[in-house]
PDB file of N, CA, C and O in Angstrom:
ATOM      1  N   UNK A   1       0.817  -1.193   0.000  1.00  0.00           N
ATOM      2  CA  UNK A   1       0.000   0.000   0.000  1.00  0.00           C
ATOM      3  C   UNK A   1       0.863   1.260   0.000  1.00  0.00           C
ATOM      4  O   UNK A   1       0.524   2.384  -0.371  1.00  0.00           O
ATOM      5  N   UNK A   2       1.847   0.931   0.404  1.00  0.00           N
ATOM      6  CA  UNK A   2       2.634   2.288   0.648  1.00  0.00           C
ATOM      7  C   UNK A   2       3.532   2.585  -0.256  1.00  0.00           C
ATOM      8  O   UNK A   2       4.143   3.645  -0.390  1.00  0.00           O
ATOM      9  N   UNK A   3       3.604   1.532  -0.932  1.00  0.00           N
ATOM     10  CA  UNK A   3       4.434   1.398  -2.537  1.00  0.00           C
ATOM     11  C   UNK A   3       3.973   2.714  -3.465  1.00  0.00           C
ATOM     12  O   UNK A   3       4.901   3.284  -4.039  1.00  0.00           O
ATOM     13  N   UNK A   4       2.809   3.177  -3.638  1.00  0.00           N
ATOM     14  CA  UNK A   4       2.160   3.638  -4.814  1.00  0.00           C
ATOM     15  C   UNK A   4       2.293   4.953  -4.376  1.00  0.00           C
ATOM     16  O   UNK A   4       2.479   5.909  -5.129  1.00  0.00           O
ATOM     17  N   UNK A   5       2.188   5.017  -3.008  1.00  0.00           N
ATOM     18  CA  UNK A   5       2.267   6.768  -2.268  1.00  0.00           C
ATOM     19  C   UNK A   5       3.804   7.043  -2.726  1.00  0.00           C
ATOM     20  O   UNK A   5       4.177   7.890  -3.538  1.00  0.00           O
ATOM     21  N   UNK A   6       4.492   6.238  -2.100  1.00  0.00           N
ATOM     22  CA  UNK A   6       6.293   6.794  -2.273  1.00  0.00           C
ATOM     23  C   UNK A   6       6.590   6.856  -3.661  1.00  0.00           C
ATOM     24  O   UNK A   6       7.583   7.536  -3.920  1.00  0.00           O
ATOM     25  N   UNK A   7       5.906   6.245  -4.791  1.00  0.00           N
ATOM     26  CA  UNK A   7       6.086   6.432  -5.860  1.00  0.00           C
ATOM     27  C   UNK A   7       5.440   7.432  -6.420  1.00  0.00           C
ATOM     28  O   UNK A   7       6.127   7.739  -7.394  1.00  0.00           O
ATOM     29  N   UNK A   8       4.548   8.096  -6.373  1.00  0.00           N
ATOM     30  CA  UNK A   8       3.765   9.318  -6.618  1.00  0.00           C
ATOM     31  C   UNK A   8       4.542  10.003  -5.645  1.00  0.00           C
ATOM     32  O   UNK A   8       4.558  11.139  -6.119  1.00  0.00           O
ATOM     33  N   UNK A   9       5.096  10.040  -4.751  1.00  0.00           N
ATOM     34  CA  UNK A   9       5.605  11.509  -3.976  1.00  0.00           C
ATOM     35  C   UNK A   9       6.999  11.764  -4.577  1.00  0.00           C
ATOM     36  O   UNK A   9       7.416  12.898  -4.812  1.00  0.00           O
ATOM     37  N   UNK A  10       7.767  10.511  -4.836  1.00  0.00           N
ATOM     38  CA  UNK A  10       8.748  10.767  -5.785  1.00  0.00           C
ATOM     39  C   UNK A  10       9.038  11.274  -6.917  1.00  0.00           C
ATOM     40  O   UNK A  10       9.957  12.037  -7.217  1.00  0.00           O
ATOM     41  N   UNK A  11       8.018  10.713  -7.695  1.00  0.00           N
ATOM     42  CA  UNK A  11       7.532  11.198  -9.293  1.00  0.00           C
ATOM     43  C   UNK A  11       7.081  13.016  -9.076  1.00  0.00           C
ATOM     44  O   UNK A  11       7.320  13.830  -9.967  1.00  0.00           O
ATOM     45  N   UNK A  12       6.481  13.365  -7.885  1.00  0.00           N
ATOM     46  CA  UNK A  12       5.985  14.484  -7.869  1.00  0.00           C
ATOM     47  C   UNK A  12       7.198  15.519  -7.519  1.00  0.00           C
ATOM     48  O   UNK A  12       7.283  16.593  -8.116  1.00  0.00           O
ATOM     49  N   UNK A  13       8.149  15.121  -6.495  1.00  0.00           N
ATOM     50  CA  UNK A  13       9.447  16.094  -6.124  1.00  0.00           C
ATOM     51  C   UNK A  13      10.148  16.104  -7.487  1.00  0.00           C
ATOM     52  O   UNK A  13      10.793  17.133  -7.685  1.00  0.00           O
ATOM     53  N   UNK A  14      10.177  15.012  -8.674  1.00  0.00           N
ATOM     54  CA  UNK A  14      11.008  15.181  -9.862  1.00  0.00           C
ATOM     55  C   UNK A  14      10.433  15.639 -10.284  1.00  0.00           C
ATOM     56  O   UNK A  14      10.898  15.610 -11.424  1.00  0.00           O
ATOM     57  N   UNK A  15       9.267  16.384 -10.343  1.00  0.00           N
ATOM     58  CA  UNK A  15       8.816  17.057 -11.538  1.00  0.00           C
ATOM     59  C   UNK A  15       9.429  18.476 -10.747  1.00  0.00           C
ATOM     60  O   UNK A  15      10.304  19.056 -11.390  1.00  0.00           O
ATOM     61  N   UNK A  16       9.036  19.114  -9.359  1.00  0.00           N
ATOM     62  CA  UNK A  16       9.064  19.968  -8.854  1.00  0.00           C
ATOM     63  C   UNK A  16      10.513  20.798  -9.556  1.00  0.00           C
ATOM     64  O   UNK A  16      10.729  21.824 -10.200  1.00  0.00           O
ATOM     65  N   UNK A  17      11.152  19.871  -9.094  1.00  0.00           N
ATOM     66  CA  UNK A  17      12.774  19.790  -8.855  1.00  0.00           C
ATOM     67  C   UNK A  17      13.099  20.146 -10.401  1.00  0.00           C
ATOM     68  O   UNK A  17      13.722  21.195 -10.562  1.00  0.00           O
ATOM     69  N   UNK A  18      12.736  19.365 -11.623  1.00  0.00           N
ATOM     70  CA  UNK A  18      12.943  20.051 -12.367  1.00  0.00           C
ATOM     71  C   UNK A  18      12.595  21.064 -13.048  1.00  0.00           C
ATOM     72  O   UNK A  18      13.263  21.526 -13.973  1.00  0.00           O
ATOM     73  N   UNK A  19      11.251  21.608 -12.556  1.00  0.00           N
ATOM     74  CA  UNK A  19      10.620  22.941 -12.727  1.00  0.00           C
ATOM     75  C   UNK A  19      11.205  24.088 -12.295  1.00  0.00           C
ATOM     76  O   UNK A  19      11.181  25.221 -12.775  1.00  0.00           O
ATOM     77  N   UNK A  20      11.908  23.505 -11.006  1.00  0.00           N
ATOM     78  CA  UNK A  20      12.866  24.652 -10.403  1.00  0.00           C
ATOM     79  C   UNK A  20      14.007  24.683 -10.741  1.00  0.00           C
ATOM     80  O   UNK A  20      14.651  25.295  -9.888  1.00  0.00           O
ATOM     81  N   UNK A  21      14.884  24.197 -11.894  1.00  0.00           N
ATOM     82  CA  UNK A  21      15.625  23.605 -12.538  1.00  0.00           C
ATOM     83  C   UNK A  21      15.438  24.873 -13.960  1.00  0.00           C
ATOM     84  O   UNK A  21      16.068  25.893 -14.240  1.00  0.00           O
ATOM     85  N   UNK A  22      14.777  24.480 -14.316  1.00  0.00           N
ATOM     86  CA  UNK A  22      14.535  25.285 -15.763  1.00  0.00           C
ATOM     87  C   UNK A  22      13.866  26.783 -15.149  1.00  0.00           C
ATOM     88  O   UNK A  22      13.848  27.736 -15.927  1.00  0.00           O
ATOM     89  N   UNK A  23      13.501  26.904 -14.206  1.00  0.00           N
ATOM     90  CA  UNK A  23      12.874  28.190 -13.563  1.00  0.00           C
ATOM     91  C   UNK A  23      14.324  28.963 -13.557  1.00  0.00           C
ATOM     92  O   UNK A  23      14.491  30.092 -14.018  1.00  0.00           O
ATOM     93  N   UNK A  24      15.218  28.250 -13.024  1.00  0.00           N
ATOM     94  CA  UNK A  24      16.398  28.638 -12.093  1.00  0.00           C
ATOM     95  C   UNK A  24      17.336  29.473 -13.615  1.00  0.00           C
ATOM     96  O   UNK A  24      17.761  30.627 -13.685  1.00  0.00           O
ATOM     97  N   UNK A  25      17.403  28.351 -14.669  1.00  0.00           N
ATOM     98  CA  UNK A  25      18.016  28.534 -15.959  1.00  0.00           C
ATOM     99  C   UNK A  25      17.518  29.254 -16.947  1.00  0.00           C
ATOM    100  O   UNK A  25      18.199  29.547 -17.930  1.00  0.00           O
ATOM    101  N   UNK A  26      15.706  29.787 -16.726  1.00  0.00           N
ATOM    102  CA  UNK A  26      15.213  30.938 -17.410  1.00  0.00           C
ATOM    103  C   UNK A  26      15.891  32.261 -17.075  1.00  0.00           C
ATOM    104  O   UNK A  26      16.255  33.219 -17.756  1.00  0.00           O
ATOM    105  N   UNK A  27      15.932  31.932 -15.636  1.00  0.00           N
ATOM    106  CA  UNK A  27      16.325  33.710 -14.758  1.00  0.00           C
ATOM    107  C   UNK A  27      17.359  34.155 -15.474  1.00  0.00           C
ATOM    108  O   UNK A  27      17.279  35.099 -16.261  1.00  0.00           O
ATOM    109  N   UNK A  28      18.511  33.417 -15.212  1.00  0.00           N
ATOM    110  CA  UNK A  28      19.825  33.008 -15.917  1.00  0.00           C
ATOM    111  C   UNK A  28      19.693  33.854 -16.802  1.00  0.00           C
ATOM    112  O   UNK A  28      20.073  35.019 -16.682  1.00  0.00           O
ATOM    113  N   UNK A  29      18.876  33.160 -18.276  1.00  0.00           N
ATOM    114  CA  UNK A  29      18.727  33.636 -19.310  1.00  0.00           C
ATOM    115  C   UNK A  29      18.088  35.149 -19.313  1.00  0.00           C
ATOM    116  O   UNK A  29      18.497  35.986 -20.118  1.00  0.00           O
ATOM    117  N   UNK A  30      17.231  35.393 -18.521  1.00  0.00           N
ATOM    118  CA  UNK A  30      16.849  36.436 -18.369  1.00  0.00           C
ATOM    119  C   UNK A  30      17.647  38.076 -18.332  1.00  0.00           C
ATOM    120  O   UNK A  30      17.620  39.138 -18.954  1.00  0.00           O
ATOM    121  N   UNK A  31      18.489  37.297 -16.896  1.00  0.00           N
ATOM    122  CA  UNK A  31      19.547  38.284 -16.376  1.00  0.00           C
ATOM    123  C   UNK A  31      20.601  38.589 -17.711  1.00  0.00           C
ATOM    124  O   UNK A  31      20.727  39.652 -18.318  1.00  0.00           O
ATOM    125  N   UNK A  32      21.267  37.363 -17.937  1.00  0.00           N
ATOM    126  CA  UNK A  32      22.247  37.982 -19.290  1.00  0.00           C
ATOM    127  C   UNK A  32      21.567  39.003 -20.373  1.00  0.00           C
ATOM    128  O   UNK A  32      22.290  39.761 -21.020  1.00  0.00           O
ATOM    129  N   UNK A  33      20.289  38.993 -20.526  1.00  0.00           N
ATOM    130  CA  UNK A  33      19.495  39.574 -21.518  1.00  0.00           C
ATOM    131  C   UNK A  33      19.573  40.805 -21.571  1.00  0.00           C
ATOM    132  O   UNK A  33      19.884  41.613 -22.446  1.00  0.00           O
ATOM    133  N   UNK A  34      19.139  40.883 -20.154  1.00  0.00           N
ATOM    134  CA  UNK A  34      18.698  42.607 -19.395  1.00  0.00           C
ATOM    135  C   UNK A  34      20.749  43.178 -19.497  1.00  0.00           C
ATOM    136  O   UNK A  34      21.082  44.304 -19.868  1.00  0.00           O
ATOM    137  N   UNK A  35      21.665  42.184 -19.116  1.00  0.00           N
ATOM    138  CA  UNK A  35      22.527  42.673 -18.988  1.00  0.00           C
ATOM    139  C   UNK A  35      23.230  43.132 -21.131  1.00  0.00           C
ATOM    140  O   UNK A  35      24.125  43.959 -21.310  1.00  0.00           O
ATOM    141  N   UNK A  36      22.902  42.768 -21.707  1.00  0.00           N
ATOM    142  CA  UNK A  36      23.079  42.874 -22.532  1.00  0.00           C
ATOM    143  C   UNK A  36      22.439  44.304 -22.871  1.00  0.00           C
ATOM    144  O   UNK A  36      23.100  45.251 -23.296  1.00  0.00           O
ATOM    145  N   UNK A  37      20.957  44.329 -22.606  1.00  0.00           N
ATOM    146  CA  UNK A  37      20.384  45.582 -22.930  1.00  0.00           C
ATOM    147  C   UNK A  37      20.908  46.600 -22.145  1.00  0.00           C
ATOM    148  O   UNK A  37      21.007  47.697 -22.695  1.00  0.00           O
ATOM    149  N   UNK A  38      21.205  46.516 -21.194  1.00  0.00           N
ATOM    150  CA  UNK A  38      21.759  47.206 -20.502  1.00  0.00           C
ATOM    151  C   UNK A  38      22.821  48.073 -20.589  1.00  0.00           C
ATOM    152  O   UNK A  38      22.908  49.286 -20.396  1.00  0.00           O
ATOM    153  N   UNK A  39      24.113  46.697 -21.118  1.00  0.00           N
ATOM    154  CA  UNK A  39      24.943  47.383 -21.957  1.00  0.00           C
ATOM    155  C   UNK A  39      25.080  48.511 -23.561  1.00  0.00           C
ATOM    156  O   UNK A  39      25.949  49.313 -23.902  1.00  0.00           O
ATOM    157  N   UNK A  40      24.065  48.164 -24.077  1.00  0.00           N
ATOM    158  CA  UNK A  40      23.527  48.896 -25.497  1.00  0.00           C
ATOM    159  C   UNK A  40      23.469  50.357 -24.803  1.00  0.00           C
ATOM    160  O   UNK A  40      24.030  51.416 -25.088  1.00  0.00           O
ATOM    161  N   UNK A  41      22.236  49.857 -23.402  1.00  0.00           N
ATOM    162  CA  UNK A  41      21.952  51.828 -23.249  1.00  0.00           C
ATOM    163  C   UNK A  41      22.923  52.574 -22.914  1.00  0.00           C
ATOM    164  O   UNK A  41      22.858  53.803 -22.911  1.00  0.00           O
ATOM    165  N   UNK A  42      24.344  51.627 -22.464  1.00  0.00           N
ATOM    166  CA  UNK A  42      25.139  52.657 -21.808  1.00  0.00           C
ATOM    167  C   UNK A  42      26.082  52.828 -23.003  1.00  0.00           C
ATOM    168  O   UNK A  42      26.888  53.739 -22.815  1.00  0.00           O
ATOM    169  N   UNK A  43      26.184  52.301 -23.992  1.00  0.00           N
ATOM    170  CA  UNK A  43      26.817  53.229 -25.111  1.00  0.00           C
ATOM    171  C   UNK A  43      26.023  53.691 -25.839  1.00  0.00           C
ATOM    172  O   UNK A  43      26.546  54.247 -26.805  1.00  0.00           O
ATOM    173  N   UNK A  44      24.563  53.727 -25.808  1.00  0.00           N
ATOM    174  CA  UNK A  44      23.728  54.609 -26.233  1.00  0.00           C
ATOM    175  C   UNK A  44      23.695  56.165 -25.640  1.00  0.00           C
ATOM    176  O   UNK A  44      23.890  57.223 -26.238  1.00  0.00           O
ATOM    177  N   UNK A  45      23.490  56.001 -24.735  1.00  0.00           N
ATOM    178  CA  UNK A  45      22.920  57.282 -23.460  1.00  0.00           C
ATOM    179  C   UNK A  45      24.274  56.892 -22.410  1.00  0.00           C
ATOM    180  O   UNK A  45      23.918  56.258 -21.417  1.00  0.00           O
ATOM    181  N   UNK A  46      25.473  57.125 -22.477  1.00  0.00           N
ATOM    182  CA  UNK A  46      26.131  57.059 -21.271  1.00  0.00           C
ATOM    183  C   UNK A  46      25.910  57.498 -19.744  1.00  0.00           C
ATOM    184  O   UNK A  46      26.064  56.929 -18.663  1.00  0.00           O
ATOM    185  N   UNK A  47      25.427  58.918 -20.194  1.00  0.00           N
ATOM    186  CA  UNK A  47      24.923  59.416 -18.875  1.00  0.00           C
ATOM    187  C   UNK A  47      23.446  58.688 -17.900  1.00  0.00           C
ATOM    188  O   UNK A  47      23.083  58.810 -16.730  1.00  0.00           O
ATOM    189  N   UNK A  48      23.060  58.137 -18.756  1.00  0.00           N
ATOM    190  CA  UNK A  48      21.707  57.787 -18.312  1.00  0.00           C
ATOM    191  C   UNK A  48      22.427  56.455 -17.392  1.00  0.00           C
ATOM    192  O   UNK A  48      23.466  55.809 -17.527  1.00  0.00           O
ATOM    193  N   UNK A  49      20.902  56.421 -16.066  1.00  0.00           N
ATOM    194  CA  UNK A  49      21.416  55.669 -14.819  1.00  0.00           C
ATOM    195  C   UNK A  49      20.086  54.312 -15.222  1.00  0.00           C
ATOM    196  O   UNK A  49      18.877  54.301 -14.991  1.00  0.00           O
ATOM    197  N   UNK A  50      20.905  53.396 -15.829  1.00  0.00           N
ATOM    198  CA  UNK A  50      19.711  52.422 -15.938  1.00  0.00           C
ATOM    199  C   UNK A  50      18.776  51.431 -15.017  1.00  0.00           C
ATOM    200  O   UNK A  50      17.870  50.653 -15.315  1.00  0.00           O
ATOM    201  N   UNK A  51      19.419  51.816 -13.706  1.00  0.00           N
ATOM    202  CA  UNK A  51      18.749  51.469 -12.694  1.00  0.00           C
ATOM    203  C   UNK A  51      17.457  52.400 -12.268  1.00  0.00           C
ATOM    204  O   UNK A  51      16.413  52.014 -11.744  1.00  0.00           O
ATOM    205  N   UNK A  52      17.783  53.565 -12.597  1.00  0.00           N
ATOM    206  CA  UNK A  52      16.075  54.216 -12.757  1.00  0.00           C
ATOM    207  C   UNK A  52      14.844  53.965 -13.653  1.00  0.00           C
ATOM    208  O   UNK A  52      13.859  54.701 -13.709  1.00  0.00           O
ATOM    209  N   UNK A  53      15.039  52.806 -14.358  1.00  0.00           N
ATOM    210  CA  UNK A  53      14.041  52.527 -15.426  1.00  0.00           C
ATOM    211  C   UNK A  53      13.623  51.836 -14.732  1.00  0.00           C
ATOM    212  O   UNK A  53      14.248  51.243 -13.853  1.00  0.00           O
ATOM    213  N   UNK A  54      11.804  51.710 -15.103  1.00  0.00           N
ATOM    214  CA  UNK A  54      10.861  51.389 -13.862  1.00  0.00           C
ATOM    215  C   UNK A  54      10.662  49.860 -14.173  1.00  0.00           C
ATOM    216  O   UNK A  54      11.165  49.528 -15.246  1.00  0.00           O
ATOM    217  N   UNK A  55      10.124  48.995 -13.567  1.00  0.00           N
ATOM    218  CA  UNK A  55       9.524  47.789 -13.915  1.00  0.00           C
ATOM    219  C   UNK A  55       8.524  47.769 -14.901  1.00  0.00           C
ATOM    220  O   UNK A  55       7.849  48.792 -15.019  1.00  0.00           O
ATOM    221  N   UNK A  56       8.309  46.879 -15.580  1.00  0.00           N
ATOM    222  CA  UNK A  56       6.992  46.968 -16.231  1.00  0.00           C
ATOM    223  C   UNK A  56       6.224  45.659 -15.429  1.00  0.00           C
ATOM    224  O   UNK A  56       6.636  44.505 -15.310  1.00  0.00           O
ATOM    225  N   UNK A  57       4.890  46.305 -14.898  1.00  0.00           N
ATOM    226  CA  UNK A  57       4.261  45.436 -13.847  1.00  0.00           C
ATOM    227  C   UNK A  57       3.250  44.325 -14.766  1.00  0.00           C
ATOM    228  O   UNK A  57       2.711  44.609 -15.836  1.00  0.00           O
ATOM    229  N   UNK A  58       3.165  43.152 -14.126  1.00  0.00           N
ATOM    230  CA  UNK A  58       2.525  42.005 -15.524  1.00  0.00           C
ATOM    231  C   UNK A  58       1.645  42.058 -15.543  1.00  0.00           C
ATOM    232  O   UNK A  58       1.205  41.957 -14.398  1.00  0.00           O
ATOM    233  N   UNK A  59       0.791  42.199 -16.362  1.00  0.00           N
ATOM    234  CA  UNK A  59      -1.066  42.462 -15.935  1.00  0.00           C
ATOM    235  C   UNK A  59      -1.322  40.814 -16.426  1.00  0.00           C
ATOM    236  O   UNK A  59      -1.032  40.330 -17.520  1.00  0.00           O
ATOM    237  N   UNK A  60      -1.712  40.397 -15.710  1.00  0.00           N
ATOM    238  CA  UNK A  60      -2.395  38.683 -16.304  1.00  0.00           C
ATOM    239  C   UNK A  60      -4.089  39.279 -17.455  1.00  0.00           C
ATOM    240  O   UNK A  60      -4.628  40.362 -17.684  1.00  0.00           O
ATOM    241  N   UNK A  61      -4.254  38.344 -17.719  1.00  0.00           N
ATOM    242  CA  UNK A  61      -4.893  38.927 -18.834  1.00  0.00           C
ATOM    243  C   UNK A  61      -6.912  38.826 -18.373  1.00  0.00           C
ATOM    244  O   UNK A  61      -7.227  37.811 -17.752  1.00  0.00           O
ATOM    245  N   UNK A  62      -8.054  39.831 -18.697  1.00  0.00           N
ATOM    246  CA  UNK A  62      -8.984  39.879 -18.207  1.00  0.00           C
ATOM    247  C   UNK A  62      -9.703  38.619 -17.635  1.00  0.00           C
ATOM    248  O   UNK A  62     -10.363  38.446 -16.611  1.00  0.00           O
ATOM    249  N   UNK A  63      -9.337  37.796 -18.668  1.00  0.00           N
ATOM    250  CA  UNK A  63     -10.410  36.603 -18.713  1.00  0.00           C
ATOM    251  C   UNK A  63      -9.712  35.480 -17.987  1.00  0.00           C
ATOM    252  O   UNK A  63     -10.275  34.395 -17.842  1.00  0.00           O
TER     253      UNK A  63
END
């Protein structure tokens, strides 16, 4: 009986685990991105402080 639980709780931490896995390796991707753009603005606009550019906040969608 207890076979089928430990196997579903297992199966369930590997999925977790690799969700947080590819979560972990989006950011990643993310961060180099922003750092890339980042770099553009500052030989674009040197003077400009790109840490004052605001968030853009996520609106999930109406429906």
């Amino acid at each position: 009986m207890v076979d089928y639980i430990f196997t579903g709780l297992a199966r369930k931490r590997a999925e977790l685990a690799g969700e947080i896995e590819r979560t972990h390796n989006r950011m990643r991707d993310l961060a180099a991105d922003m750092e890339h753009v980042d770099a553009t603005l500052r030989m674009i606009a040197p003077k400009m402080v790109v840490e004052t550019i605001k968030l853009k906040a996520f609106r999930p969608p109406a429906d």
